[in-house]
Structure formats: structure tokens, C-alpha cells
N, C-alpha and C positions, 0 to 999 in steps of 0.2 A: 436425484437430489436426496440427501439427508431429511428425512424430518417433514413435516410437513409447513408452508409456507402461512397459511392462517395463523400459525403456533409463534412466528418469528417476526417480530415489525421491520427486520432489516429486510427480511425477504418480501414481505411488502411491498415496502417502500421502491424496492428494485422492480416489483411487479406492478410499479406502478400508481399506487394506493399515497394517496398524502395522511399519514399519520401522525394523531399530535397528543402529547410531545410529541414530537422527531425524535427515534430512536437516535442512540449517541455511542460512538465510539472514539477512540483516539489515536491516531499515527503516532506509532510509536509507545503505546500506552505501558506496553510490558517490557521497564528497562530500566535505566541508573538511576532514573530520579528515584526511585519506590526502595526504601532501607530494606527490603526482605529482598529483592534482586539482587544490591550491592552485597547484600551477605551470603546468598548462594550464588552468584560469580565467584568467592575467594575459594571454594571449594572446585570450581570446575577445570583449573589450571589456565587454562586459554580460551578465548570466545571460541572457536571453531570446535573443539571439547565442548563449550556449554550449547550450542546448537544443536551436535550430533549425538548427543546422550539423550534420548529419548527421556529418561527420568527428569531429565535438570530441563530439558524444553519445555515438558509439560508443564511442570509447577512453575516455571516463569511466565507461561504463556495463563498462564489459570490465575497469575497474582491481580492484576486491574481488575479483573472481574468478581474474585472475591471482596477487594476492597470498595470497590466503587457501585459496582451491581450493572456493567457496564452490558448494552444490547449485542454485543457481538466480542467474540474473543479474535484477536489475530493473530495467527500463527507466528510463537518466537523463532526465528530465523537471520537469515541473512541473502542480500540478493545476490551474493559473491558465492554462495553454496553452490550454485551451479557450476560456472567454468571450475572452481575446486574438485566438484564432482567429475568433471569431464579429463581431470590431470593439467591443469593449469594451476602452477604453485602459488600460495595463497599464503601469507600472514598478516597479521594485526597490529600493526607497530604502536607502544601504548603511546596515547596522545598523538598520533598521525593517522592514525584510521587503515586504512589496509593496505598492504603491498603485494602485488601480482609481480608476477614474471612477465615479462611483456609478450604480447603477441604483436610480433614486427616484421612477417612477411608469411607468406603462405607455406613456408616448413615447420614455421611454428603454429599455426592452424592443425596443420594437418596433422602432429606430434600428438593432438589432443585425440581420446577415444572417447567418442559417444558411445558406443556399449560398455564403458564403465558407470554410464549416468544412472541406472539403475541401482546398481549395486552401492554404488557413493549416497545416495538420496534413501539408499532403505529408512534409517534411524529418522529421516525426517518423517515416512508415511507412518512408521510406528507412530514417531509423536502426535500428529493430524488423529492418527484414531484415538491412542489414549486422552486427550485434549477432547476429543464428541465424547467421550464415556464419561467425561470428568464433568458435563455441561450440562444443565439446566434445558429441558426441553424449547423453550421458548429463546434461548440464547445462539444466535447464530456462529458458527464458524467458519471465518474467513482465510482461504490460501493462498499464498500470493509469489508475486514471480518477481523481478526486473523486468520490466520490458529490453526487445534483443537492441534498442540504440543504448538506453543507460547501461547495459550491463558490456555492450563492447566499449564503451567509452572508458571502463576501466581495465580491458582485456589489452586495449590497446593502451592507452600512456600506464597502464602500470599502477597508479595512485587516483587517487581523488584529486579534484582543483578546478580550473577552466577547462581541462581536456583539450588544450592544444594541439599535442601530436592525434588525436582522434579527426576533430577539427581538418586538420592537415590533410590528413589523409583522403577524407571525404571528397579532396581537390585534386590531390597529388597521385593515390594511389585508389579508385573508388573501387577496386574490382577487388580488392583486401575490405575492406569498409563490408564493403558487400554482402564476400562471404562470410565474414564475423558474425554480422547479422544474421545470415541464412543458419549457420551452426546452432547459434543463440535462439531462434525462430524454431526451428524443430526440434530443440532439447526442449524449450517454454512446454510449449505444445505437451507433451510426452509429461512431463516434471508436475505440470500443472494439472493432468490428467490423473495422475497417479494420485495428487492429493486428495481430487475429487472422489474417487474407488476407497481409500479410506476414510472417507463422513466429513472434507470440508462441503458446508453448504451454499459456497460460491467462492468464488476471487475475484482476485486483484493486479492488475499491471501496475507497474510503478513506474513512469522516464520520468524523473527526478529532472534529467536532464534534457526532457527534448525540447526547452525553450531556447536553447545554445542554436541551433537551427535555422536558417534561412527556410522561406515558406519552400522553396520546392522539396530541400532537402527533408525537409520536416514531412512533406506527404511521403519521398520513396522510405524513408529511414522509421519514422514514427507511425505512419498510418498504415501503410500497406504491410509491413510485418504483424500491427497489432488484430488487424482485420482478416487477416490469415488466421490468426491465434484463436480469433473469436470463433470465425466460421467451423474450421477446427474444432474446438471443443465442443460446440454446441451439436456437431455431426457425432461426436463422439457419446455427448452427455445431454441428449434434447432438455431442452428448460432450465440447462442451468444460469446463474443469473453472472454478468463479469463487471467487474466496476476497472475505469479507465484512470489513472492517473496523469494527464499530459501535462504535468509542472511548466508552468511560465510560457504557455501556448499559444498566449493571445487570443489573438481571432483568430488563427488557426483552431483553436479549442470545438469551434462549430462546424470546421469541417472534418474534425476529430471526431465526434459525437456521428456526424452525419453520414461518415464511411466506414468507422470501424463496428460498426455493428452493436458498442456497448448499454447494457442496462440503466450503469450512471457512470457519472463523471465526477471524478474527485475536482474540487475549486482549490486554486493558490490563494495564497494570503492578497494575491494583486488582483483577484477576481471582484466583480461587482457581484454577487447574487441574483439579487432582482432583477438586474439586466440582463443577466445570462438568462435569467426562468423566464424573461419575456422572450427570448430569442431562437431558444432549444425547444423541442419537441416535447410535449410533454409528457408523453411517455418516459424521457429520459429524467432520472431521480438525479439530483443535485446533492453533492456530497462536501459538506464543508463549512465555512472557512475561516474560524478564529485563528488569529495570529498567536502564534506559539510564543512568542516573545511579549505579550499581554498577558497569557494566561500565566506567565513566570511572574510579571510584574503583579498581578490583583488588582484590587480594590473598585473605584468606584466606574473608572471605565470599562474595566473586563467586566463586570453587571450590564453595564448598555452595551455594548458588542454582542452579548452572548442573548438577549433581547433583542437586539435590531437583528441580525442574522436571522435565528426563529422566526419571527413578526414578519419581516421581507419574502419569504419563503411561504409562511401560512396557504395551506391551501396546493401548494406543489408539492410534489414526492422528494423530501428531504431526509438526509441521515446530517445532523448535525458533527462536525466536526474539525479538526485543526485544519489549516493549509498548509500544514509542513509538520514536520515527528516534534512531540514533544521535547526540550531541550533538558539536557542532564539535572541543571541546578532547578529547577522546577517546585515548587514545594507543594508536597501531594494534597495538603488542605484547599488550593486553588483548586484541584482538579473538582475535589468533591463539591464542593461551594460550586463549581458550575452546572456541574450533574443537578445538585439539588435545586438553582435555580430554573433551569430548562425542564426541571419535571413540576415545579409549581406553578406553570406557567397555563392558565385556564384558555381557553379558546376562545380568541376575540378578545381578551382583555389587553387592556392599553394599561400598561405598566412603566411607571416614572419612578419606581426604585431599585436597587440596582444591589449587589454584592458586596457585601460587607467587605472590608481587607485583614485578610488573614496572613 
């Protein structure tokens, strides 16, 4: 690992230490809402251009943190770089979000080259290193992947949505499902290894979407690829620390926590906290979960949220943070007014006032 772990309260907290504040970060923290993003987006032609320019990653990936003083940066990216990287055609349709080529039977699997994954991903490992040279010793840096179910859920239907023909398939054709996954499973592996060799000081899986899932499909689809990933990298990299995203999990979530091997677990906005810290081991750091559509809104409720969440937690290994990416219209004085709240917040005090509205 990068850096040393007493230097980092995020690494910490994944090592298990309850730290307070609770370091803070934010899904999605480096992007539209922030005016110095939207004005170097108009320079970079196309998001897939602003990702793979190393120059223009970095200073997007380094804006939240200069602004806000935020405990961990996360790598500007995208989780569609990959299959892009592997020769699966990729665009951004403005206001639709991204369009794939679809993968719709195993000629079109197999059309894709993993030994181009390399070479496609270089500009990202640039940016991961310039991004640690650009950081504050105590700041951690985070690398992050798709998990292999959310990232075929768009390999297969092609676009973003409910993922029907993914879905489908799951039924209809599992031994395609399968391998998409397997593909997706050892490029992760490799993709996320490589970020590690250039100075991120942990990662992050994302399945946005493994709550779409029925419990069995959820273990072979979500668990068992993610626990490969882990065992994986941590043969590759002993000690490093991985945080688990299973979006909309339910109780599946514990037995997410309980077989994939991870450090912590990102919370959805449908999560109880304290519930969960009473349930999970506690080794495992709890990461989350104000609602991203509060922290747009402000005022006097985003104050008690951003206090009950902390408060609930006190005492358990927490990284305070959203249950989902910050949303575009966002107004960046919210973000700060929380940061500032969550760091005035004394140990042990019981606090009944709340965040001004900005």
C-alpha cells in the first residue's frame, strides 16, 4: 500500500479503528455540480477524452478535495472504461448517459480483446499516480472498478435503465450472463491491480445494480465474483484494504459482508445504520449513507441527518458518506456546510442544532 495507514483516517477506519469525526468523502464528489468541472469538461470534447487525458483526470479528480478538504480523493473515471478498454464500442449520448454496442451472444464476447485492457487503461494508471503526487500525505486515494454484474448489465442491454434483457438472460441464456461476468471478473482483477502499483491506497467495487437480483442470483452474480476479486487482490497486494458497494442488497448485504472478504461496505440511502453496525462484524467499517437528494435539498433536515447518521455510528468504524453519487444540480455550499458540520461535532455531545440553509 501507498503511504502509511496511521497517516490516513480512511485507512483506519478500514483497519478497523472508529474515528471521530468519521472521515468523509463523497460518491461522486468530483463532477457537474462543482462550476470549475463544468468549465474544464468544455475543453475536454467528450467525457471518454475527459477520463483518458490524464491532465484533465487529475485536476477533476483533485477539485473536491481542494475545495472541501475532503479525507480521501476518488479516482475521476468511469465504470464503462473497462469493456471500452477491452474493444466494446462506447459512447455518451448527452442527457441519456452511455450507449454500448451490445453484447448479445457469445461472438460478440469473444470479438472483445483482453490484451488490449492494458494498453486502453494506461492514461488511467498515469492519472492514479499523478492524483498520489498531487495529495496531501494524510489524504487517501481511492480506485475503483464496476463490479462484473453492474458492469455486464450494461454490456448486455446496451444503455442504462432496469436492465431487462440482462435480467432475461440471467433466465434465458445463464451460460452468456456467465461468461460476461467471468470476462468482467478477470479484467476487474488485473484493471484494479494496476491502479494499486500506481499509489491508489485502496478500492472500491460498485454494483449499483445488484439489488435487481433475486437472493440466489445475487450470491452466484454478486458475491462469488466479488470474493474472487478480493481474495485476488489481496494475494496479489497483502494488506490492501477494499470497500464493497452492493446498492439495494438488503439482507443480502450480510451475507455480502460475510463471504466477500471486504474491509467495509458502502450503505444505500434504504439502509438503517445502526442496525446494520448491530449486525455486521465489527471489523467491518460501515460507509455511508446521507441521501443525495437531501444534501441538494439543505437546510434544517440535512443538519439532523448528517448528526443522526454520525451519532448512530459513534464508536463503530465509519467513513461518513452519500448512499448514492451526488446529483448534478447539487449546490456545492450544501456539501461544505456538511463537511463543516461533521467536523464540529465533539465526542459524545448531543447536539439539537442542525445546518443552516444555504
Amino acid at each position: 500500500m501507498t503511504g502509511q495507514s496511521a497517516e490516513k483516517p480512511v485507512l483506519r477506519v478500514l483497519g478497523g479503528e472508529a474515528v471521530w469525526p468519521p472521515p468523509v468523502w463523497l460518491m461522486r464528489q468530483a463532477g457537474r455540480y462543482l462550476p470549475e468541472y463544468r468549465k474544464l469538461r468544455e475543453t475536454a470534447g467528450n467525457f471518454i477524452a475527459l477520463c483518458t487525458t490524464p491532465a484533465l483526470a487529475t485536476e477533476v479528480t483533485l477539485q473536491p478535495v481542494r475545495r472541501f478538504g475532503m479525507d480521501a480523493a476518488i479516482l475521476f473515471s468511469d465504470i464503462l472504461i473497462l469493456p471500452w478498454a477491452l474493444g466494446q464500442k462506447l459512447r455518451f449520448a448527452e442527457g441519456e448517459g452511455p450507449r454500448l454496442e451490445r453484447i448479445d451472444g457469445l461472438p460478440a464476447l469473444e470479438a472483445l480483446d483482453p490484451a488490449a485492457l492494458r494498453r486502453g487503461t494506461e492514461p488511467v494508471m498515469e492519472t492514479v499516480a499523478r492524483v498520489r503526487a498531487g495529495l496531501a500525505p494524510e489524504t487517501t486515494l481511492i480506485g475503483f472498478a464496476g463490479s462484473p454484474f453492474t458492469v455486464a448489465c450494461y454490456m448486455i442491454d446496451g444503455r442504462g435503465g432496469d436492465f431487462p434483457l440482462t435480467r432475461a438472460t440471467a433466465y434465458a441464456d445463464p451460460a452468456l450472463l456467465a461468461a460476461v461476468i467471468e470476462t468482467v471478473t478477470t479484467a476487474t482483477i488485473d484493471y484494479l491491480s494496476w491502479q494499486i502499483e500506481a499509489g491508489a491506497d485502496c478500492v472500491m467495487l460498485f454494483d449499483s445494480w445488484a439489488g435487481l437480483l433475486p437472493p440466489d442470483l445475487f450470491r452466484a452474480h454478486v458475491i462469488h465474483p466479488t470474493a474472487r476479486i478480493v481474495e485476488q487482490l489481496r494475494t496479489r497486494h497483502p494488506g490492501i484494504r477494499i470497500i464493497g458497494f452492493p446498492r439495494l442488497g438488503g439482507l443480502m448485504t450480510l451475507s455480502y459482508i460475510a463471504e466477500t472478504g471486504v474491509d467495509g461496505v458502502g450503505m444505500d440511502t434504504s439502509v438503517d445504520p445502526v442496525a446494520l453496525a448491530r449486525l455486521a462484524p465489527r471489523r467491518v467499517a460501515l460507509q455511508g449513507n446521507l441521501d443525495p437528494l437531501l444534501l441538494r435539498a439543505g437546510g434544517i433536515s440535512l443538519g439532523h441527518a448528517v448528526e443522526r447518521i454520525a451519532r448512530g455510528l459513534e464508536g463503530h468504524p465509519h467513513i461518513f458518506n452519500l448512499g448514492h453519487g451526488i446529483v448534478p444540480d447539487t449546490p456545492p455550499e450544501h456539501v461544505a456546510a456538511v463537511i463543516e458540520r461533521l467536523r464540529s461535532l465533539e465526542p459524545g455531545e448531543l447536539e439539537e442544532s442542525a445546518l443552516a440553509a444555504t
